[in-house]
PLY file of the C-alpha trace (Angstrom):
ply
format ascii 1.0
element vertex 647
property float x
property float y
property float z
element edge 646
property int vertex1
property int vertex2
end_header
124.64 122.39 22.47
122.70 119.26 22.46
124.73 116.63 23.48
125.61 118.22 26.45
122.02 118.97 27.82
121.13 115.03 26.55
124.33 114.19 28.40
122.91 116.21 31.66
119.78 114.91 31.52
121.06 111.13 31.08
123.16 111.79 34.60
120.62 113.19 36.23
118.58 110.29 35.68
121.06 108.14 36.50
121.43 109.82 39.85
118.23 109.01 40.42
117.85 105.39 39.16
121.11 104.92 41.60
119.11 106.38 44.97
115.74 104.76 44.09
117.81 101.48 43.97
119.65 102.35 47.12
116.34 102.61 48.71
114.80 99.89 47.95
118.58 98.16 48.92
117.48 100.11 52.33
113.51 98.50 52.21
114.96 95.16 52.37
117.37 96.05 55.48
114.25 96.85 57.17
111.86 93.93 56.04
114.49 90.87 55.65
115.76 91.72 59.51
116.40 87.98 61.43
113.64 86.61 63.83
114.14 88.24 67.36
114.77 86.71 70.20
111.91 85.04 71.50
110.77 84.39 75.30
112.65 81.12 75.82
115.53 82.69 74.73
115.56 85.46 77.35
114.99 83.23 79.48
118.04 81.16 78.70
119.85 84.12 78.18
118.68 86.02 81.66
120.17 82.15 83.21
123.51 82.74 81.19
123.85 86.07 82.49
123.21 84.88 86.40
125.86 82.11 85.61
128.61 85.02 84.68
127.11 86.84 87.96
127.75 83.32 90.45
131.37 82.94 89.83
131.00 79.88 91.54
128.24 78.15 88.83
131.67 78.71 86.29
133.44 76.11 86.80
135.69 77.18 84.19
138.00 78.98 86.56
138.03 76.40 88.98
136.31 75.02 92.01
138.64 77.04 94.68
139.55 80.24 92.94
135.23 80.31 91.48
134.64 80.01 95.64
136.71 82.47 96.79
135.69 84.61 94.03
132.00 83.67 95.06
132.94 84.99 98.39
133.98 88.11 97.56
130.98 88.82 95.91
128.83 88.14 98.69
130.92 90.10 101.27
132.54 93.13 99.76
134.81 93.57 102.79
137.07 90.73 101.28
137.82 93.10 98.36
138.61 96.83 99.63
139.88 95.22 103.49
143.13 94.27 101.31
143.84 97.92 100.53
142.68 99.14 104.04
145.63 101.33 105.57
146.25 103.01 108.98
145.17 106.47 107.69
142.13 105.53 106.53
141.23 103.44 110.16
142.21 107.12 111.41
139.13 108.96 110.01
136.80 105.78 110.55
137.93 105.95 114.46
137.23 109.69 114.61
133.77 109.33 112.04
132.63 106.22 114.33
132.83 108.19 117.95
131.11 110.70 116.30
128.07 108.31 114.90
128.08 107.02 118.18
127.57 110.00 120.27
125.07 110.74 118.05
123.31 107.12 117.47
122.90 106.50 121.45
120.59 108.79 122.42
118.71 108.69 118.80
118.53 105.21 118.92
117.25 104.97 122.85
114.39 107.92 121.52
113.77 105.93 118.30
112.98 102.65 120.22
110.40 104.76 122.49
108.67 105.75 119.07
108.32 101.96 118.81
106.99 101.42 121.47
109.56 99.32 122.65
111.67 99.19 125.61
114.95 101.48 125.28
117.61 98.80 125.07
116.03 97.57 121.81
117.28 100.71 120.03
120.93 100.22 121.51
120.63 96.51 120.67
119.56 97.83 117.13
122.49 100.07 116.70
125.38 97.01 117.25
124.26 93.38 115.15
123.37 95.23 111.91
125.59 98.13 111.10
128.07 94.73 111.81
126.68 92.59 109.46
126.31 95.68 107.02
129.94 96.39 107.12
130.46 93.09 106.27
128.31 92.95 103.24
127.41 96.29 102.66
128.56 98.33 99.66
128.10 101.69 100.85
131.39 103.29 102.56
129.02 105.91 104.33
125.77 105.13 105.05
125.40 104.98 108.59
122.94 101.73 109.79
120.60 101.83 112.66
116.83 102.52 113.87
115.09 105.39 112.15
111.85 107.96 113.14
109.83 106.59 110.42
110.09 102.79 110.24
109.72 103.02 114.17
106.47 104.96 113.52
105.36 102.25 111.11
105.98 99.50 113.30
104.26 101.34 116.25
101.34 102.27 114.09
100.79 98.77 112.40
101.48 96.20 115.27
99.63 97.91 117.49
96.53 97.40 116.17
97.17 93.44 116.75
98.72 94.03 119.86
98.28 96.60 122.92
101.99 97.47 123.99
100.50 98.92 126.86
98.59 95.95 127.74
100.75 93.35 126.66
104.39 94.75 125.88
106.36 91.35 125.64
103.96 90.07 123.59
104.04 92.94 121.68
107.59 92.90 121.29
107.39 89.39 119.89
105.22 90.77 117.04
107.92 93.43 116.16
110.57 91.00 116.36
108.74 88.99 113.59
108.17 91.84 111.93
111.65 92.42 111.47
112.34 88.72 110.18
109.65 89.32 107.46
110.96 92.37 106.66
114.36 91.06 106.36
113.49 87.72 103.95
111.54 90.15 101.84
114.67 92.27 101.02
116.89 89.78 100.95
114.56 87.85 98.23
113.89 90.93 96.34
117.87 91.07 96.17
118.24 87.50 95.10
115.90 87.71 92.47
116.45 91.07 90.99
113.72 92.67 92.14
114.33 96.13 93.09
112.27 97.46 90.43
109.67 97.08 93.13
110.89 99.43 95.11
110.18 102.17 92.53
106.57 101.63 92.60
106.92 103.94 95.59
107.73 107.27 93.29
110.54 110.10 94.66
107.33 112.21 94.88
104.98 109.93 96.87
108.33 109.15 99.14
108.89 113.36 99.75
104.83 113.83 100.69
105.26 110.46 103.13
108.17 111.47 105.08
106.98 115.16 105.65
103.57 113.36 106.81
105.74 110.94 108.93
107.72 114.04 110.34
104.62 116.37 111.55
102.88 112.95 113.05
106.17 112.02 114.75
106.25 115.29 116.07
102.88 115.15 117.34
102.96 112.23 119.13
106.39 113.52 120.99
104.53 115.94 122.51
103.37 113.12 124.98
107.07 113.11 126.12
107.80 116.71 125.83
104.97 117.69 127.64
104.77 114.69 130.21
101.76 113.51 129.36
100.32 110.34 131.09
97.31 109.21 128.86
97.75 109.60 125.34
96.27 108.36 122.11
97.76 104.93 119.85
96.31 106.68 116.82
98.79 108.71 114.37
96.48 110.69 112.70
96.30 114.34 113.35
92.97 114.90 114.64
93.26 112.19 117.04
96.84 113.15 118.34
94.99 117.03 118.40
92.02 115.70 120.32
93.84 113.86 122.88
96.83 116.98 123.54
93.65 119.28 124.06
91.82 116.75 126.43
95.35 116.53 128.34
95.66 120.32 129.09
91.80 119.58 131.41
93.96 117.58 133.51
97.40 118.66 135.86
100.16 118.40 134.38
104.05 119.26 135.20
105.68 122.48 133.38
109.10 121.39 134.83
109.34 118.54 131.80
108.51 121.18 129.08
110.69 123.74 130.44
113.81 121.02 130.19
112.44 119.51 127.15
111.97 123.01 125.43
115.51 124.09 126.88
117.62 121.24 125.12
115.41 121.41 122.24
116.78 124.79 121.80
119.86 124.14 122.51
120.32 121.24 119.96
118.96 123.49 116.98
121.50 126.12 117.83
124.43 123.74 117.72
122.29 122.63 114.27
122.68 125.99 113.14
126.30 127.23 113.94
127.10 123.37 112.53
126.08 124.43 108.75
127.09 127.86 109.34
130.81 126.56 109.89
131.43 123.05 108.51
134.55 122.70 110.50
132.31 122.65 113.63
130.31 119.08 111.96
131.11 117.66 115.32
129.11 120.00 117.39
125.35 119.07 115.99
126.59 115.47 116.39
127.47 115.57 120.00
124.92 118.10 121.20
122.29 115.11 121.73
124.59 113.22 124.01
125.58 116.38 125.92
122.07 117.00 126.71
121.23 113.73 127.91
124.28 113.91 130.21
123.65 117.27 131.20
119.67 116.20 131.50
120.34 113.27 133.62
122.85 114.89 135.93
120.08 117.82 136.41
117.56 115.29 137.35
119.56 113.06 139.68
121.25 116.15 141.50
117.94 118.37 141.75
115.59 114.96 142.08
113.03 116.22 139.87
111.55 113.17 139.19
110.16 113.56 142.79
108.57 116.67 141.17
106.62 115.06 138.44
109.76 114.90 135.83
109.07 111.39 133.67
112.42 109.05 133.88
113.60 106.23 131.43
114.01 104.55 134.87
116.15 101.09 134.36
117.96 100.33 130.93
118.73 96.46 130.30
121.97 96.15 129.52
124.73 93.47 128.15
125.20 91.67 124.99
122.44 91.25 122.75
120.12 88.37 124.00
119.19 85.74 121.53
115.46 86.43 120.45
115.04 83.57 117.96
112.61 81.41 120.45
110.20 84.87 120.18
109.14 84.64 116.37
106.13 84.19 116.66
104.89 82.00 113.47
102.65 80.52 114.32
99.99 82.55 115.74
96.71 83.97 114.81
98.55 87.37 113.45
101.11 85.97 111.11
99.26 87.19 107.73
99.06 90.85 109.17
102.82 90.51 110.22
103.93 89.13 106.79
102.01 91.91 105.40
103.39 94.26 107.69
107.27 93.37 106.81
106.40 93.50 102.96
105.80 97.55 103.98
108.23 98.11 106.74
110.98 96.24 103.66
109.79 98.39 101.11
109.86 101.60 103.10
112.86 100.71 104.43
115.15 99.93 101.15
113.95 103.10 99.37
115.02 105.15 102.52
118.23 103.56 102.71
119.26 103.22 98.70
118.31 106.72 98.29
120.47 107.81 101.27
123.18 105.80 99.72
123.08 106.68 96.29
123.00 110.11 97.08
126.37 110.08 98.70
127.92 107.71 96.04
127.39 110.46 93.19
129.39 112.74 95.52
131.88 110.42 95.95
131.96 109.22 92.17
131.18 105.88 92.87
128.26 103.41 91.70
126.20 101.26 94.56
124.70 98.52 93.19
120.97 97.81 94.83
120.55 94.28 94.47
123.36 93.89 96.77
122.40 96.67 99.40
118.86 94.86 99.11
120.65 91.72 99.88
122.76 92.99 102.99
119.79 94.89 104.19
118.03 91.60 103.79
120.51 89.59 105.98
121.39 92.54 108.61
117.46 92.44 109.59
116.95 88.41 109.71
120.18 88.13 111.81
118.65 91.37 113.45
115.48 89.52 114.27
117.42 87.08 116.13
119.18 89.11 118.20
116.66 91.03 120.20
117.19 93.57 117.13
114.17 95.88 115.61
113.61 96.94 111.81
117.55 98.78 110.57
117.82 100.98 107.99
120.39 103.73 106.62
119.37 106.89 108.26
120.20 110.29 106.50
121.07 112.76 108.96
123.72 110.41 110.54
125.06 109.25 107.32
125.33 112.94 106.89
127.34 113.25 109.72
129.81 110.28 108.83
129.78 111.67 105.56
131.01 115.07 107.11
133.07 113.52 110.21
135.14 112.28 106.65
134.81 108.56 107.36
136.46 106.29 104.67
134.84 103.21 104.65
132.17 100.90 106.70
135.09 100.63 109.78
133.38 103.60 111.12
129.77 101.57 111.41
131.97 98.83 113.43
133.29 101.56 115.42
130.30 102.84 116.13
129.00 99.29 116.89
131.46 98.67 119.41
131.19 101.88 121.01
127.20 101.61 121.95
128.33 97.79 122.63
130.56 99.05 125.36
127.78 101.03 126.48
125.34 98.55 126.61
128.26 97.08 129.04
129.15 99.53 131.49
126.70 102.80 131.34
123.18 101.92 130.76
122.74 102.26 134.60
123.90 105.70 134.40
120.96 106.73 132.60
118.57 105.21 134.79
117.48 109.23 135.45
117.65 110.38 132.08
114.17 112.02 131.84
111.80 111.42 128.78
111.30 114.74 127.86
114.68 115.12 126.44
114.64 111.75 124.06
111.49 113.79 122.58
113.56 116.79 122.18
116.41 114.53 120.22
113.44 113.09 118.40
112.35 116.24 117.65
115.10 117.88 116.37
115.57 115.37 113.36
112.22 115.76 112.43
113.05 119.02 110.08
115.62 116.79 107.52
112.57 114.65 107.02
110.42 117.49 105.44
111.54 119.07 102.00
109.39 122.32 101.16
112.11 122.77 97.80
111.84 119.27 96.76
107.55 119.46 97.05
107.61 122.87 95.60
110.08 121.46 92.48
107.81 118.91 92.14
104.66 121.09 91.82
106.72 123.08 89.23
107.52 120.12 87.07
104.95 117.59 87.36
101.23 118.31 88.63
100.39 114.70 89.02
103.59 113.53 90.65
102.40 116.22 92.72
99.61 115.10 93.39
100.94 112.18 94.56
103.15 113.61 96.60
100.26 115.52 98.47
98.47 112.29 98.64
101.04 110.62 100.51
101.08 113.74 102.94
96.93 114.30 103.28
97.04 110.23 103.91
99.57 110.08 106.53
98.18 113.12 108.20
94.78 112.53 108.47
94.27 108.79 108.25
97.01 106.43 108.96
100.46 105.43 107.63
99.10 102.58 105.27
96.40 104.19 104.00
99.05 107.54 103.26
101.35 104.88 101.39
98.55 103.24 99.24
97.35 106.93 98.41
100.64 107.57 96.92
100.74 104.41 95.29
97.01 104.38 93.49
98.11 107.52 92.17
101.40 106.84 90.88
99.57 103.74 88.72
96.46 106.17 87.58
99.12 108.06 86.19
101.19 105.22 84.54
97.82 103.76 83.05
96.56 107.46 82.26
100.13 107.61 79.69
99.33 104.26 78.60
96.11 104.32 77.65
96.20 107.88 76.09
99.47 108.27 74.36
99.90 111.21 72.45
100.38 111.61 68.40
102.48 114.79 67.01
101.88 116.33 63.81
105.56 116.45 62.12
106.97 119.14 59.87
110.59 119.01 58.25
112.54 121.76 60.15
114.30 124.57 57.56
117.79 123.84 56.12
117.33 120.59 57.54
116.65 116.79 56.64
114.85 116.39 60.23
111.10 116.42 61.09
109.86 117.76 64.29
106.63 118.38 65.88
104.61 121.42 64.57
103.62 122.75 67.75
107.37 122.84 69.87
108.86 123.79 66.29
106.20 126.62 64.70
108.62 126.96 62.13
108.61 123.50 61.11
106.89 123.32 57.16
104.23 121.05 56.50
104.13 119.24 52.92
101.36 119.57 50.91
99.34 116.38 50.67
101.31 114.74 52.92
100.09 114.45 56.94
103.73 112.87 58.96
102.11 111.71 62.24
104.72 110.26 65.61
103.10 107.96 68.40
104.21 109.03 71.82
103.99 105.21 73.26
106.60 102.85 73.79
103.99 99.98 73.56
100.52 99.76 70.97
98.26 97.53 72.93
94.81 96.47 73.71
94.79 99.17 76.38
95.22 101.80 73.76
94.61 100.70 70.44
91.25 101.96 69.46
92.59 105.49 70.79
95.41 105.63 68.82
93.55 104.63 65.68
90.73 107.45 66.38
92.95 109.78 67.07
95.09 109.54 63.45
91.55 109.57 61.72
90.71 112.80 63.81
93.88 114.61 62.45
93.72 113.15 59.29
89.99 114.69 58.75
91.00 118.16 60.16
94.05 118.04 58.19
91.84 117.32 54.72
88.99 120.22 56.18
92.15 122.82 56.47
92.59 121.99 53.07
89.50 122.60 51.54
88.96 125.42 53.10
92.18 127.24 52.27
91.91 125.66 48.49
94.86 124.13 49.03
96.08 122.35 45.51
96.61 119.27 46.95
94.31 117.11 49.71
95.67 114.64 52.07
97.03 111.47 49.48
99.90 109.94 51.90
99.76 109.14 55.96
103.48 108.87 56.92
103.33 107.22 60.29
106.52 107.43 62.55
106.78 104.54 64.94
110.47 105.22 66.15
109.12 105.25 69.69
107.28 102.09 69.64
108.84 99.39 71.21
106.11 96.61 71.28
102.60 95.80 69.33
100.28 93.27 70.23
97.53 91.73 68.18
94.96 94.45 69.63
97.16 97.12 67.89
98.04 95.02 64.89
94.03 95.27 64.49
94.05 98.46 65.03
96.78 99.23 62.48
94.91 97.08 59.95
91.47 99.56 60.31
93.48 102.26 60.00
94.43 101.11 56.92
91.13 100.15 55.79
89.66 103.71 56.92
92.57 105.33 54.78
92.10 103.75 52.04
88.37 104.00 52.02
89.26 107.82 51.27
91.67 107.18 48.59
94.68 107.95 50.97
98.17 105.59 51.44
99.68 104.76 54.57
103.66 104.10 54.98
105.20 103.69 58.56
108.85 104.23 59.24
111.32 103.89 61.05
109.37 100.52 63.17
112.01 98.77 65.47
113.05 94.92 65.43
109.70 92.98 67.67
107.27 95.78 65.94
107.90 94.90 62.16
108.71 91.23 62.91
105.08 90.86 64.46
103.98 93.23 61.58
105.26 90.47 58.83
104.13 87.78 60.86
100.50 89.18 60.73
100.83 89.91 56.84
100.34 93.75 57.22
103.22 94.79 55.26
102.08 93.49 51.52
97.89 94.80 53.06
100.02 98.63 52.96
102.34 97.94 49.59
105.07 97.33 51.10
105.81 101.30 52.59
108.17 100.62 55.37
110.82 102.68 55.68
113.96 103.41 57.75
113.15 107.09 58.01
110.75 109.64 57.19
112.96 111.24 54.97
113.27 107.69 52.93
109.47 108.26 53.07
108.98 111.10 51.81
111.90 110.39 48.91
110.18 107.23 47.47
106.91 109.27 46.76
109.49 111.59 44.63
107.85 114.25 47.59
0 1
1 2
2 3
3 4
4 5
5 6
6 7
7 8
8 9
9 10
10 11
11 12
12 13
13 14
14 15
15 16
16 17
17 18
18 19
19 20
20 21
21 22
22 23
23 24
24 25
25 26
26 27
27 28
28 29
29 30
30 31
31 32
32 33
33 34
34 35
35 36
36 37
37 38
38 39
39 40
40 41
41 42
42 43
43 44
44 45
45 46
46 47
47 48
48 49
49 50
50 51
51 52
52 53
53 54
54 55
55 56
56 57
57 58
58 59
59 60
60 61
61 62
62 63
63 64
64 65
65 66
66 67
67 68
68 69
69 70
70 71
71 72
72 73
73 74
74 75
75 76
76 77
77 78
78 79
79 80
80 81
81 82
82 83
83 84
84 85
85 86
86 87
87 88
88 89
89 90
90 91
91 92
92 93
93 94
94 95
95 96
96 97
97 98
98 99
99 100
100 101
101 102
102 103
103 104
104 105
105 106
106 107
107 108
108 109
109 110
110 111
111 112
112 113
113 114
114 115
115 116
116 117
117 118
118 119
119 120
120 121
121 122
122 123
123 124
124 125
125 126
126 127
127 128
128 129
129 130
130 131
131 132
132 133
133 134
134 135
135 136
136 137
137 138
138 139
139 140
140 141
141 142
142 143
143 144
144 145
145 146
146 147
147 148
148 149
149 150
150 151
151 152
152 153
153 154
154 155
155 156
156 157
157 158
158 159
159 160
160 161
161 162
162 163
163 164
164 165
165 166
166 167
167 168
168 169
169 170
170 171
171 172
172 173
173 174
174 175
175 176
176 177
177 178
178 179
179 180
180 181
181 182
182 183
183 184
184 185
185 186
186 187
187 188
188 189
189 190
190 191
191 192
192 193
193 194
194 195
195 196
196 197
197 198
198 199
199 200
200 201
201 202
202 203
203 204
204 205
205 206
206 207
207 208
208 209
209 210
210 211
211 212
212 213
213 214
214 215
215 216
216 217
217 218
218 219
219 220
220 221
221 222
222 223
223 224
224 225
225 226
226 227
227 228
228 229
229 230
230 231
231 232
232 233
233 234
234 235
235 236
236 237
237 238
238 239
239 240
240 241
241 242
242 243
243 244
244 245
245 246
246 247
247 248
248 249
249 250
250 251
251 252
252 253
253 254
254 255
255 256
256 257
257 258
258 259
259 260
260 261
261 262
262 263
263 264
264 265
265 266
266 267
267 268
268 269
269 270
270 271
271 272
272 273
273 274
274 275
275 276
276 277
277 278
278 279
279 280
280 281
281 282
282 283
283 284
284 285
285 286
286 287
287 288
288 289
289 290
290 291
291 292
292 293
293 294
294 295
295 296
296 297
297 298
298 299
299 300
300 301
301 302
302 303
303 304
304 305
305 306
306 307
307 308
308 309
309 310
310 311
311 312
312 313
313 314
314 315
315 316
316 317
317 318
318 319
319 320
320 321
321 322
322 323
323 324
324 325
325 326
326 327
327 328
328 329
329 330
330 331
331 332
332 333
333 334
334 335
335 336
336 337
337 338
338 339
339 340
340 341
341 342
342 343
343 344
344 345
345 346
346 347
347 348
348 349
349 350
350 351
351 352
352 353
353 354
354 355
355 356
356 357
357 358
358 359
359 360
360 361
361 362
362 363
363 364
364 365
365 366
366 367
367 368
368 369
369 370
370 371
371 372
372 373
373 374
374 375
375 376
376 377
377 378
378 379
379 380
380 381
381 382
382 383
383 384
384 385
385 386
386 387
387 388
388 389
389 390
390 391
391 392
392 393
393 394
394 395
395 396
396 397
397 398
398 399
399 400
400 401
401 402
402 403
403 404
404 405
405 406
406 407
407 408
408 409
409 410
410 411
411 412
412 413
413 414
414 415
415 416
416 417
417 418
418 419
419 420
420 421
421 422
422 423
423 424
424 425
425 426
426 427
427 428
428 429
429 430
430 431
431 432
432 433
433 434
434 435
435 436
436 437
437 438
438 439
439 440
440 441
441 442
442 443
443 444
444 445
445 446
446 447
447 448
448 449
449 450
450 451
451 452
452 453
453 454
454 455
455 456
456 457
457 458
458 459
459 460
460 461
461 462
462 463
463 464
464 465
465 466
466 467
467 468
468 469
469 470
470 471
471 472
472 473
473 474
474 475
475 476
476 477
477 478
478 479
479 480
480 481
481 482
482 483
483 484
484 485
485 486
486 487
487 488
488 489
489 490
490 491
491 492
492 493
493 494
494 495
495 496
496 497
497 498
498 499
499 500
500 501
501 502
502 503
503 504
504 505
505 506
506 507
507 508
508 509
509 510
510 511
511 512
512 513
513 514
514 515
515 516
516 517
517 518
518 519
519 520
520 521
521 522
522 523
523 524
524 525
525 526
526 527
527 528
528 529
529 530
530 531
531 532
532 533
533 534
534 535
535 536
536 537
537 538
538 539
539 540
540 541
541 542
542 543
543 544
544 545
545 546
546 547
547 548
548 549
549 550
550 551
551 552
552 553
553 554
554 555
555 556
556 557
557 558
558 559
559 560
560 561
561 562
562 563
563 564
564 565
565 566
566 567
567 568
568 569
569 570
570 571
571 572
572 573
573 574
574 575
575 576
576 577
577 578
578 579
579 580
580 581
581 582
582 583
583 584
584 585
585 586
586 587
587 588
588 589
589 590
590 591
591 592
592 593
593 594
594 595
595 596
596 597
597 598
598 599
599 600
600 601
601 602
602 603
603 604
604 605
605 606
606 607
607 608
608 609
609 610
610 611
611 612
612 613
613 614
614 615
615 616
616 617
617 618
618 619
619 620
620 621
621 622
622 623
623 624
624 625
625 626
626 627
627 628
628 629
629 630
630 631
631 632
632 633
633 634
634 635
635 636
636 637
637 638
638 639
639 640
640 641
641 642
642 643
643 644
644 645
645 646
């Protein structure tokens, strides 16, 4: 019975000659990787990659098929037009009407928000959605003036320029505005930039447009009410201060009783529209109605005699050139610059998130260097053609969306529409009273506030919250900029916060299992005796957070060895098993930091193996000779770890 127990024994051991050698096959995968790539090789590689993009650059495919393909890139129209049949012009004819009848008033009662004269909101609502549809890659984002880039521009350019005192030179500000605001996108398109964009968080957005909504509404109460002197400010106690000073002084009922009437009227139609989504079309038209209905009240009864504000004359016509009003040259050009970097900002994330959102429904993907890019050119041609700030606005991309519009025809139906009105009908609403563009105003003013989104928020994430009711408190009770840069300082405390204090996770291997998870989401994860497995939560080991990091290990490591002496455990603390899987990057801060750690370990008679380190972490980690300083313990796992100390 010998010879078999001797021939056991001898296979046993052969089984485990054969894995030690496979692992230390498996050491050299992870120490003998090849250099990666370096900076000037992303570099040359990121100029590669934009050669593919410009079909043109390739010359490859030829000079006339790589410009033609160039072309299509740039305007998207080239591509789907060729597919474009006379069903799908069907539902763009009947989705455009219904834009328009809901664009013309909005867009007259958004240009009044601005500050500017009405036909700037008209003149808004025909050169860009054009220009869009041309290069545009959203089939149903509707393109036009919006409540809360109009209350931005109001808010910022009039504090270098009265509109009351001054308008056409105030007007020349906004115009340059919009050409600012229109490079900026277009650059951050060119170059790739939209990750710029996202420094403005979904949470600091939701608190900044329900700030924007109750200080829109607020300062339509001028209108609704018929106010004659009201406060520029936006914040609340200003807007507050100045409606309670008003009501010392006569003023006429008859423009809150019509105001208030449509108002009502509107929300209804709002309502019985989502009740019943085959009646989409009724929410849509109901602004239009009431300014017809409005206007004919106040030109048959004259009220207007009776203290009942009118728009008075429209401008109509064509577009007029605008290009000699940029004003670049003037005392205010920093503080306009700076003002388009905001309005561009505030303006893309509106108008990619309205877009995006309706591409997942339709199952297709919108790429946002492009929409940066047309949004970019829509507002410089914009700016030169008497045209304000444009944007995609949500609740009448909603209605496109619902009128079942196919692609961006129905913006170019809707462009010619208002165009025609511009033509033959502004003088028809020469008595449309004020009171009801506030109403119209109004009554878009509850999309912009999300109580589900803010309260999700809270749920999930207290400091995106707290960003979110930064954003709000700013806009409320200060002013638009400082609202935004609340939102913003917040958003990077938290991104430094993470940074600088990354978390570490004891690990435990999880029963019947060969994984390792952390100790506290896993209570039933085991511990090994005399071993302490450690994770870094941090994608980057830096100068920011090295020191913590290294504390923090030591901290564990000496509670771990007190546990042990205390419950007489057989074994103390003899191996540190550090898991580095989530570490992308190391720099010579946390190389120094790695190389204490060591030190302090082995002071105490205690080994330390990493595993798992990805391709720029153990590359730098050779380079600095910190491999052979820990014996070589690198590892492709924990579990490779934990086998080659026989644990």
């Amino acid at each position: 019975m010998a010879f078999p127990q001797s021939h056991t024994t001898t296979a046993d051991e052969e089984m485990v000659e054969l894995g030690r050698h496979d692992r230390v096959e498996r050491l050299q995968w992870v120490l003998n990787t090849p250099r990666p790539p370096g900076l000037s090789q992303e570099l040359i590689g990121t100029a590669v990659s934009w050669r593919k993009k410009v079909p043109f650059l390739n010359m490859q495919s030829g000079l006339k098929h790589g410009l033609f393909s160039m072309l299509k890139a740039t305007f998207p129209i080239l591509c789907w037009s060729q597919n474009y049949k006379a069903k799908q012009f069907k539902h763009d004819l009947l989705a455009g009407l219904t834009l328009a009848s809901l664009c013309i008033p909005q867009s007259i009662g958004y240009a009044t928000l601005a500050k500017l004269d009405p036909q700037y909101g008209l003149y808004t609502s025909v050169v860009p959605p054009l220009i869009y549809a041309v290069m545009g890659t959203s089939r149903e984002i509707a393109i036009g003036p919006v409540a809360v880039v109009s209350l931005l521009l109001s808010s910022m350019v009039q504090k270098l320029q009265d509109p009351m005192a001054d308008p056409v030179a105030y007007t020349k500000l906004v115009l340059t505005v919009t050409f600012f605001a229109g490079t900026f996108q277009a650059a951050f398109g060119l170059f790739r930039s939209g990750f710029l964009v996202d420094f403005l968080s979904r949470a600091a957005i939701v608190g900044f447009m329900a700030g924007a909504a109750i200080v829109i509404g607020l300062q339509q109460l001028k209108g609704l009410l018929g106010i004659t002197h009201f406060t520029n400010k936006t914040d609340v106690i200003s807007v507050l201060k100045a409606l309670w000073s008003s009501f010392h002084h006569p003023w006429n009922p008859y423009n809150f009783i019509l105001g208030c009437s449509f108002l009502i009227f509107i929300l209804i139609t709002r309502f019985l529209g989502k009740k019943n989504r085959k009646l989409f079309w009724l929410p849509a038209i109901a602004p239009l109605v009431s300014v017809v209905l409005a206007t004919l009240i106040v030109f048959l009864t004259k009220a207007d005699e009776h203290g009942v504000k009118i728009v008075k004359h429209i401008k109509g016509g064509l577009n007029p050139s605008s290009v000699h009003q940029l004003q670049f040259n003037g005392p205010h050009v920093g503080e306009v610059a700076k003002t388009g970097l905001i309005v561009a900002i505030i303006a893309l994330t509106e108008a990619i998130a309205v877009g995006r959102s309706f591409a997942a429904v339709k199952g297709y993907h919108l790429d946002g260097n492009k929409e940066m890019v047309s949004m970019g050119f829509m507002n410089i041609i914009g700016s030169f053609t008497s045209c304000y700030v444009a944007t995609g606005s949500f609740s009448r991309t909603a209605v496109n969306f619902s009128a079942g519009c196919e692609t961006m025809i129905s913006n170019v139906v809707m462009a010619i529409t208002v165009f025609i009105s511009l033509e033959l009908f502004t003088k028809l609403l020469y008595y449309t009273p004020v009171t009801i563009l506030a109403s119209i105003i109004l009554s878009a003013l509850p999309g912009l506030i999300d109580v589900n989104e803010a309260y999700n928020i809270w749920k999930v994430d207290k400091l995106d919250f707290l960003a979110c009711i930064g954003a709000f408190l700013g806009v409320l009770f200060a002013t638009v900029e400082i609202g935004l840069l609340v939102a913003v300082t917040i958003s990077f405390a938290k991104i430094i916060l993470v940074s600088i204090r990354p978390g570490t996770e004891t690990l435990g291997r999880l029963p019947g299992s060969d994984m390792f998870g952390d100790v506290n989401q896993y209570p039933m994860a085991v511990k090994t005796p005399g071993v302490l497995i450690m994770r870094l939560k941090s994608a980057l080991l830096c100068f920011a957070n090295a020191n913590f990091v290294r504390q923090r290990i030591m901290k564990w490591v000496i509670e771990e060895e007190k546990d042990c002496k205390l419950g007489n455990a057989e074994k103390t603390i003899q191996i540190v098993i550090l898991d580095i899987s989530n570490l992308m990057d190391i720099d010579t801060s946390g190389i120094a930091s790695m190389d204490e750690l060591q030190k302090n370990l082995d002071s105490n008679g205690i080994k330390l193996a990493i595993a798992n380190p990805r391709w720029q972490v153990i590359d730098k980690l050779k380079l600095a000779n910190f491999v052979p300083k820990i014996g070589g313990r690198v590892f492709l796992s924990i579990g490779e770890a934990m086998a080659s100390f026989s644990i």
